[in-house]
C-alpha positions as CSV (number, residue, x, y, z in Angstrom):
1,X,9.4,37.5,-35.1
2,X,8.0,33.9,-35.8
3,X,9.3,32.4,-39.1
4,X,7.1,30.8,-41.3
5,X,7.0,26.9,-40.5
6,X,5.3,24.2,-42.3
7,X,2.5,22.8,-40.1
8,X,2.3,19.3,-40.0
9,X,-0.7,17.4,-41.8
10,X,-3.0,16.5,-39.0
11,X,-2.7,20.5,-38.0
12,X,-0.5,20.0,-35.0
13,X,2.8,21.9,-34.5
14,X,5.0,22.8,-36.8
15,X,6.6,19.8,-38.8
16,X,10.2,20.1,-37.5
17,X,9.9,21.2,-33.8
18,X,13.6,21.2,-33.4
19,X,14.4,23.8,-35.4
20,X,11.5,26.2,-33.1
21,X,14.3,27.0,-30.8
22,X,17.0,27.5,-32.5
23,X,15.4,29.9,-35.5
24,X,13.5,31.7,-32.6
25,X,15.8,31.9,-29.7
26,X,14.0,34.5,-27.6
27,X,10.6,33.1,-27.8
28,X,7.7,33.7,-25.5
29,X,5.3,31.3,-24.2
30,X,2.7,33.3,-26.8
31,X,5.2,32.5,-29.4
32,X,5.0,28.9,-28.3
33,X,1.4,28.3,-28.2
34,X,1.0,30.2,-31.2
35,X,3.6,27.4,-32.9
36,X,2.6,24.3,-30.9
37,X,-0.9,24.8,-29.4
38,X,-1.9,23.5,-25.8
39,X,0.1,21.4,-24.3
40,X,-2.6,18.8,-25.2
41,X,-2.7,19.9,-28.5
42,X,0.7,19.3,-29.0
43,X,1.1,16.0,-26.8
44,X,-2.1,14.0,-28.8
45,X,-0.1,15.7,-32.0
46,X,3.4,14.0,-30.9
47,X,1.4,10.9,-29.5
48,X,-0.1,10.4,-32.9
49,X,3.3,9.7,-34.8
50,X,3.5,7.2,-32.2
51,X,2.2,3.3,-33.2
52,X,-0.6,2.3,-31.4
53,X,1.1,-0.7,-30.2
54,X,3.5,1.3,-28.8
55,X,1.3,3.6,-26.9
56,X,-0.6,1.1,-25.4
57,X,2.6,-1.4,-24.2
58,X,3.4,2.1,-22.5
59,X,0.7,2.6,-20.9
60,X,0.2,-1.6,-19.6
61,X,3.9,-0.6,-18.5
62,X,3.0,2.5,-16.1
63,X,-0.1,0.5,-15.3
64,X,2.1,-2.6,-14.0
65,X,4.5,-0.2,-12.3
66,X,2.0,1.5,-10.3
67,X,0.5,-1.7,-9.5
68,X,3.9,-2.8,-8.4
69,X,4.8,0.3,-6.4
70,X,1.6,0.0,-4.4
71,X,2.2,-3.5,-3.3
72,X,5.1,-2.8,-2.3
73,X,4.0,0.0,-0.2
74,X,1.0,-2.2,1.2
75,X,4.1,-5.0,2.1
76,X,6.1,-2.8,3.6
77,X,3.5,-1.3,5.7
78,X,2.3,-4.8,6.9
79,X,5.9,-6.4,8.2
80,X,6.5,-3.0,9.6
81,X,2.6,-3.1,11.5
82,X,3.9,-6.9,11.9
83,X,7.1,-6.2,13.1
84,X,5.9,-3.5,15.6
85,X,3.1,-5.7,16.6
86,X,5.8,-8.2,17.8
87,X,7.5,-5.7,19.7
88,X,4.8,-4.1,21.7
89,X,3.6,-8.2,22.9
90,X,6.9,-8.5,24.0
91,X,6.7,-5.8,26.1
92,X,3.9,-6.5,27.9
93,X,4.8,-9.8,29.0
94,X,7.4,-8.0,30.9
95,X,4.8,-5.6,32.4
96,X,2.9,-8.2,33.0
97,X,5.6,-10.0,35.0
98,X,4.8,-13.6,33.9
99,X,7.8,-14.8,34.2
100,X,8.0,-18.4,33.8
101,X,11.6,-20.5,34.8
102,X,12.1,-23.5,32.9
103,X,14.9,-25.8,33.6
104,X,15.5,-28.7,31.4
105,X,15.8,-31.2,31.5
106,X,13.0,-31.8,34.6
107,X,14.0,-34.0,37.5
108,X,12.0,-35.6,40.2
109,X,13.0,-34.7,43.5
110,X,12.1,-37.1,46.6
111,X,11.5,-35.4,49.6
112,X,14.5,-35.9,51.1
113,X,16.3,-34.1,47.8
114,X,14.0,-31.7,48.2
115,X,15.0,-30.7,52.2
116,X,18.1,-31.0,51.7
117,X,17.9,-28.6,48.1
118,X,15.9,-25.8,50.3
119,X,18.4,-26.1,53.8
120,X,20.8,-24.6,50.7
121,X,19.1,-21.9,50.3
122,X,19.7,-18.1,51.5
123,X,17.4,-17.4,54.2
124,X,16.8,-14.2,52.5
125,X,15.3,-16.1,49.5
126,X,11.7,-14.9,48.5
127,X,9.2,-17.4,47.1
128,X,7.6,-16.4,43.4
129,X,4.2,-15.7,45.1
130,X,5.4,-13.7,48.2
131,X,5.4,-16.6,51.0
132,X,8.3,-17.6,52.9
């Protein structure tokens, strides 16, 4: 059975909540809400030995780390959107087939360089735009 504990001034749970468990080893969750209350009873009791200051630097924490937690989420959802993004324009410049050949540095051909370039090449060679 329950032994007789001192309840603590503000009529929370017993005064020395560490000694519940061992003095009462096969309790039962009766047992425990007879001896603590709700579990919001008991946690505004335990918060109230607490200092203020305390309590609310806690809670700016939590605040801050949620804060923190969802920007973090929101950046990595962005470079990943970003990053993806990237991907997918680079893929449809291949299916697009805009190809562009750039050779550098750019040289001015005469004509005669130019007949003389194209009698080297293959007579298989296409043209970009189909034409011989």
């Amino acid at each position: 059975m329950l032994s007789a504990q001192p309840k603590r001034a503000d009529g929370g749970g017993p005064a020395d909540g560490g000694q519940f468990d061992e003095e009462n080893p096969e309790a039962t969750g009766e047992d425990l809400l007879a001896a603590f209350g709700t579990g919001e009873e008991f946690a505004l009791s335990m918060l109230s030995t607490v200092p203020r200051e305390q309590v609310e630097k806690a809670k700016r924490k939590t605040v801050f780390q949620r804060k923190a937690l969802q920007v973090a989420v929101v950046l990595v959802l962005v470079v990943t959107a970003v990053f993806f993004f990237w991907q997918w324009r680079q893929t449809q410049e291949v299916v697009k087939g805009d190809f562009k050949v750039i050779i550098e540095p750019v040289e001015e051909l005469t004509d005669e360089e130019m007949e003389e370039f194209l009698k080297q090449t293959p007579p298989d060679a296409q043209s970009v735009d189909g034409g011989t």
